[in-house]
Wavefront OBJ file of the C-alpha trace (Angstrom):
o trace
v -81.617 218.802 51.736
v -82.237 221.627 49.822
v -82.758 222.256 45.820
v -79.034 222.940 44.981
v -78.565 225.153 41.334
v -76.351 224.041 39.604
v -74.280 227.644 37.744
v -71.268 228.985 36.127
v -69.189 228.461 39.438
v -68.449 225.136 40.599
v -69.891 223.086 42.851
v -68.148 221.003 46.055
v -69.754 218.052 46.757
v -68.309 216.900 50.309
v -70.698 213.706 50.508
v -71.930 210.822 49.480
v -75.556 212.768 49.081
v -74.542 216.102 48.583
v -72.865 213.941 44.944
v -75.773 212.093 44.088
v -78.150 215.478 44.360
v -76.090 217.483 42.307
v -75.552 214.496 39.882
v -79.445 214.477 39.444
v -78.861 217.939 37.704
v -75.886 217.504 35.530
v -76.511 217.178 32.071
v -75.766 214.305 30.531
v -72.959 212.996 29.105
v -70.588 213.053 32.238
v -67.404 212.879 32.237
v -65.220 211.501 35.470
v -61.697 212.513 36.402
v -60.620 210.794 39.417
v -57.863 212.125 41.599
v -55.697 212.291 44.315
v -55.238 215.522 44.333
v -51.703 217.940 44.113
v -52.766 218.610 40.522
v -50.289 219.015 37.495
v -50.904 219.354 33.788
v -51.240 215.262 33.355
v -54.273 215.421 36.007
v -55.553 218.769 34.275
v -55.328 217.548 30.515
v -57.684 214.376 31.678
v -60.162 216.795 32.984
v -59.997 219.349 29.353
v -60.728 215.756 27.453
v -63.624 215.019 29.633
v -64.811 219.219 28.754
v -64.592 218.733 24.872
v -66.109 215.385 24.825
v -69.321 215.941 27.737
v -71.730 218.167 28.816
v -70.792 218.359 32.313
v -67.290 217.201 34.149
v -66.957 215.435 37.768
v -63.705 215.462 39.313
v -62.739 213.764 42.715
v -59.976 214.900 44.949
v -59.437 211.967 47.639
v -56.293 210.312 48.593
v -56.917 206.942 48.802
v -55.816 205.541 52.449
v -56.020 201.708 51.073
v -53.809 201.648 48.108
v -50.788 202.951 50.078
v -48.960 199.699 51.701
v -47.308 200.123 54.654
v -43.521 201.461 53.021
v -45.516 203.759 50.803
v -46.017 207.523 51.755
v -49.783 207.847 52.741
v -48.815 210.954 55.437
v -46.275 212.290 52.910
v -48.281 212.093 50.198
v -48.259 215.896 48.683
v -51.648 217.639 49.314
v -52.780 221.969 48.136
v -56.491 221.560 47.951
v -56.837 224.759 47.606
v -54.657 225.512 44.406
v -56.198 222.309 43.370
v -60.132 223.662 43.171
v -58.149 226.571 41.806
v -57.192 225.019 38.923
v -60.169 222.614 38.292
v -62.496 225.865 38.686
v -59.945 227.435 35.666
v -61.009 225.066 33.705
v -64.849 225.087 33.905
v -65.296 221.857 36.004
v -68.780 221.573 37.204
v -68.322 219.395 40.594
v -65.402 218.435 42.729
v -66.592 215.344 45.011
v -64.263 215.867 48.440
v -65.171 212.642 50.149
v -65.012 212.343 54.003
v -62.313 208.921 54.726
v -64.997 207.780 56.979
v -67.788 207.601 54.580
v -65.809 205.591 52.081
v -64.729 203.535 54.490
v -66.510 203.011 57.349
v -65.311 201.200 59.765
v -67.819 197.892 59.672
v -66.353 198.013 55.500
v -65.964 194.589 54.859
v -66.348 194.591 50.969
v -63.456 195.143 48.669
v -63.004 194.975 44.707
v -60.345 192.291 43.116
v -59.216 192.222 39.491
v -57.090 188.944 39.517
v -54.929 188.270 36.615
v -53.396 191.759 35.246
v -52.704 192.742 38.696
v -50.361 189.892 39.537
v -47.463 191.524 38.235
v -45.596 195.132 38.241
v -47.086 197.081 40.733
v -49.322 194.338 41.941
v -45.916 192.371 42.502
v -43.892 195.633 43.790
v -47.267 197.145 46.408
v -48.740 193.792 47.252
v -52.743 195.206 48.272
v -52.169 198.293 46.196
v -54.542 197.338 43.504
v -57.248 195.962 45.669
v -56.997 199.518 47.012
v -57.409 200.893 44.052
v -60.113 199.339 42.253
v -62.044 199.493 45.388
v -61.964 202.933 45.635
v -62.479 203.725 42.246
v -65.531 201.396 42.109
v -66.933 202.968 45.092
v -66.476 206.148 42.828
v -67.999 204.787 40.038
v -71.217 204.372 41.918
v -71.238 207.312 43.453
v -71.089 209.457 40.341
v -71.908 207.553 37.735
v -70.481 209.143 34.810
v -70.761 208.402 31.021
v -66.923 208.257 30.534
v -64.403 208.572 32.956
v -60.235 209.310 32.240
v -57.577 208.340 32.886
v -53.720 209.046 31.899
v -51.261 206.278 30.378
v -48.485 207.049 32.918
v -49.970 204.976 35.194
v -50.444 202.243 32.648
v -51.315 198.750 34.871
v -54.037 201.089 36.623
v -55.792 201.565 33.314
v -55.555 198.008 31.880
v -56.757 196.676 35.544
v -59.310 199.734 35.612
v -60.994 199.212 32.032
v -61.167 194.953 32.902
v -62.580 195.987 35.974
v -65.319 198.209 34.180
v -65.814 195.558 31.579
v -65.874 192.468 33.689
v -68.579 194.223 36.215
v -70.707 195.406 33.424
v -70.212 198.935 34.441
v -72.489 201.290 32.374
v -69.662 203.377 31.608
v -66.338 203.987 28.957
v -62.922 204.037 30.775
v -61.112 205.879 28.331
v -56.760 205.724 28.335
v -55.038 209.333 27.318
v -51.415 209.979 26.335
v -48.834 210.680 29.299
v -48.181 214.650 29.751
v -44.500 214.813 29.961
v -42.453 217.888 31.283
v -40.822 219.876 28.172
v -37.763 217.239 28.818
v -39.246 214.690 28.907
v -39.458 213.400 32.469
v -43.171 212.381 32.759
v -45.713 214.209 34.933
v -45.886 212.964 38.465
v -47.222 214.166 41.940
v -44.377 212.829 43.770
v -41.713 214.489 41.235
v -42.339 217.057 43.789
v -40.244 214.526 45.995
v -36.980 215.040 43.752
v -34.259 218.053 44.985
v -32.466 219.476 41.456
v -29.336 216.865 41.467
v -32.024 214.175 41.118
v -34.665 215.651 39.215
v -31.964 215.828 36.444
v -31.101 212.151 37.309
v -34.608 210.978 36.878
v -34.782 211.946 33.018
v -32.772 208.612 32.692
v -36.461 206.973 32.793
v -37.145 208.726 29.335
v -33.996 208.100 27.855
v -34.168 204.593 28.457
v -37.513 203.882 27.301
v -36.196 206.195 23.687
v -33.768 203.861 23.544
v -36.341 200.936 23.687
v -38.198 202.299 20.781
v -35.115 203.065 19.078
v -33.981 199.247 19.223
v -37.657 198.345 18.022
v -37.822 200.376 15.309
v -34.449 199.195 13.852
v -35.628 195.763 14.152
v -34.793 194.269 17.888
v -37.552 192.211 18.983
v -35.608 190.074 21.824
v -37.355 191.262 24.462
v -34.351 190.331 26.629
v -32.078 192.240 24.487
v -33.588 195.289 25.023
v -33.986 195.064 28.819
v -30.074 194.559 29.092
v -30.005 197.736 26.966
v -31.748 199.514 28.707
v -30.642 197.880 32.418
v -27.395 199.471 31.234
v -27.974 203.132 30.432
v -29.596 203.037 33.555
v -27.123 201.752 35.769
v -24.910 204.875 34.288
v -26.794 207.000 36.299
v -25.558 206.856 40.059
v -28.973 208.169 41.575
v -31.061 205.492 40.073
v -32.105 202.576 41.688
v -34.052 199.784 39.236
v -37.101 198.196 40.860
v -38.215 196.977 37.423
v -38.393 196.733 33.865
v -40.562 195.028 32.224
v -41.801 194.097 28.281
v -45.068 192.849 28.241
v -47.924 192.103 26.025
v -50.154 195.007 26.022
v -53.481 193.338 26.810
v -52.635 190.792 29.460
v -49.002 192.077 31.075
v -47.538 188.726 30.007
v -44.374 189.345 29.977
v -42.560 188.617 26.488
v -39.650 186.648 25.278
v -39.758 188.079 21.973
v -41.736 191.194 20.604
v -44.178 189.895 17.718
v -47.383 192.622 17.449
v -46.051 195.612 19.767
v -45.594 195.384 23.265
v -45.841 197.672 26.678
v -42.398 198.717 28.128
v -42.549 200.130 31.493
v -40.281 200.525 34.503
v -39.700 202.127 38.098
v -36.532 203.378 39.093
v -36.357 205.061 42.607
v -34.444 208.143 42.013
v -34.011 209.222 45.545
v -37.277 208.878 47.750
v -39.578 208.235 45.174
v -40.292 205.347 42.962
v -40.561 207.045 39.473
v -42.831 205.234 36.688
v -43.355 205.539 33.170
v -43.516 203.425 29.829
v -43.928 203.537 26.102
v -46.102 201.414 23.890
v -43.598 199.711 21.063
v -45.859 199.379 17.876
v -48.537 201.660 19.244
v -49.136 205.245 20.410
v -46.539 206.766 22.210
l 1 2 3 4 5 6 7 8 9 10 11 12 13 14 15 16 17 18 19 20 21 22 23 24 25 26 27 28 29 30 31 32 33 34 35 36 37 38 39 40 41 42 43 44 45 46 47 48 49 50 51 52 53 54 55 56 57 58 59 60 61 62 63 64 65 66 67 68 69 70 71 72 73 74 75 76 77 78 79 80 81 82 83 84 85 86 87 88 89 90 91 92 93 94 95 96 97 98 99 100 101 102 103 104 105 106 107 108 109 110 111 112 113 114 115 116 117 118 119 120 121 122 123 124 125 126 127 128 129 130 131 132 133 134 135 136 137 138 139 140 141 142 143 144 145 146 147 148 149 150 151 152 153 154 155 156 157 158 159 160 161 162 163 164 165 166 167 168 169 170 171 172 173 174 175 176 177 178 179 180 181 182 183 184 185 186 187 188 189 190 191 192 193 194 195 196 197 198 199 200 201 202 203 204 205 206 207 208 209 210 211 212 213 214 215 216 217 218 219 220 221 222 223 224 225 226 227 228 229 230 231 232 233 234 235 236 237 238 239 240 241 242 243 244 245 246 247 248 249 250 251 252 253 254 255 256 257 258 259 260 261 262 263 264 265 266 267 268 269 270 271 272 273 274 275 276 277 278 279 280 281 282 283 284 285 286 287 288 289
């Protein structure tokens, strides 16, 4: 292969090699944004974090075959690569890594990445496999790029517990660091798959946001009956036709126990399907929002 030089324009790494030679040249710190691509602010605020605080920022654009169950929308799932490398060249990315399914996973693959525990619940419970999918995947992409510090967003707030324990627990040489969910002006957090939702329920899915206010309303007047506050919000949900509960849940923030009774703070997340996609988001009671 030959010397590639590394410029002002970014680069597309499209393998496994083509990563680790352009990695060589990067320098250091590194900062790691991976994604599945369709891009929106939430994605794109990861990847300015990893530009203040590195010298060079990796993004990955790969959906994932093995976290999508066999109800979940692999085919479907939205894809614009090229407004995508649009937007990560806008904001000085160095390398996109485009990985080819069949080099992740070839077909004699017989290794896969568990985090038992924190992924028994929630999602784990709701997209049984989903997590072994996922830490898999974003192990594999770990190795492959080997950054400093790699980002990801609170929406997806399971993935980031299991992620960091993951990171910890295999005494990866990196920092998995957790950054506030991007929410549209209001309020309905940033998702791919809001791209799912016609007008009638886009309006239907701010219910999420609402509900979750409410919960930190309740906390901050004093309600910490953790059952309480699911009824409450159970309820203001349930006023919305469109909505469809899958869960909600009050748990602690470390191990996804869920709680009886608030003591410290707690995590308070939910999905609702509001139409053809499951919708997720949460709030942090005695923490960040």
């Amino acid at each position: 292969m030959g010397q590639l030089h590394l410029s002002n324009t970014m680069q597309i790494a499209s393998s496994i090699a083509e990563m680790r030679e352009l990695r060589r040249q990067l320098p250091e710190p590194v900062g790691f944004v991976p994604t599945m691509g369709f891009l929106h602010e939430g994605h794109l605020s990861l990847v300015r974090r990893a530009r203040a605080e590195n010298k060079s920022v990796v993004a990955s654009i790969f959906v994932n075959p093995t976290q999508f169950g066999p109800n979940d929308d692999f085919e479907a799932y939205p894809r614009d690569e090229e407004r995508d490398l649009a937007q990560l060249e806008a904001e000085n990315t160095d390398v996109i890594l485009m990985p080819q399914p069949s080099e992740m996973y070839p077909v004699d693959a017989s290794s896969w990445v568990v985090v038992e525990g924190l992924t028994d619940g929630l999602e784990g419970a709701a997209r049984p496999g989903h997590f072994r999918g996922v830490t898999t995947i974003v192990a594999k992409l770990f190795n492959i790029v080997e950054p400093t510090r790699s980002y990801f967003g609170q929406k997806d707030a399971q993935q980031a517990l299991v992620i960091q324990k993951m990171a910890k627990d295999l005494n990866m040489n990196l920092e998995v660091i957790v950054c506030p969910t991007v929410r549209e002006p209001d309020g309905l957090a940033m998702s791919s798959r809001n791209v799912y939702l016609n007008p009638d329920e886009r309006r239907s899915a701010l219910v999420l946001n609402e509900s979750l206010k409410l919960a930190q309303q309740l906390f901050d007047d004093g309600e910490r009956d953790a059952g309480l506050i699911k009824r409450k919000m159970r309820e203001m949900i349930e006023r919305e036709p469109k909505s469809e509960i899958d869960y909600i849940s009050i748990a602690d923030t470390s191990t996804l126990a869920e709680l009886d009774r608030i003591e410290d703070g707690a995590l308070v997340s939910l999905v609702v399907k509001i139409g053809k996609p499951r919708l997720l988001d949460n709030v942090i009671l005695g923490g960040p929002a």
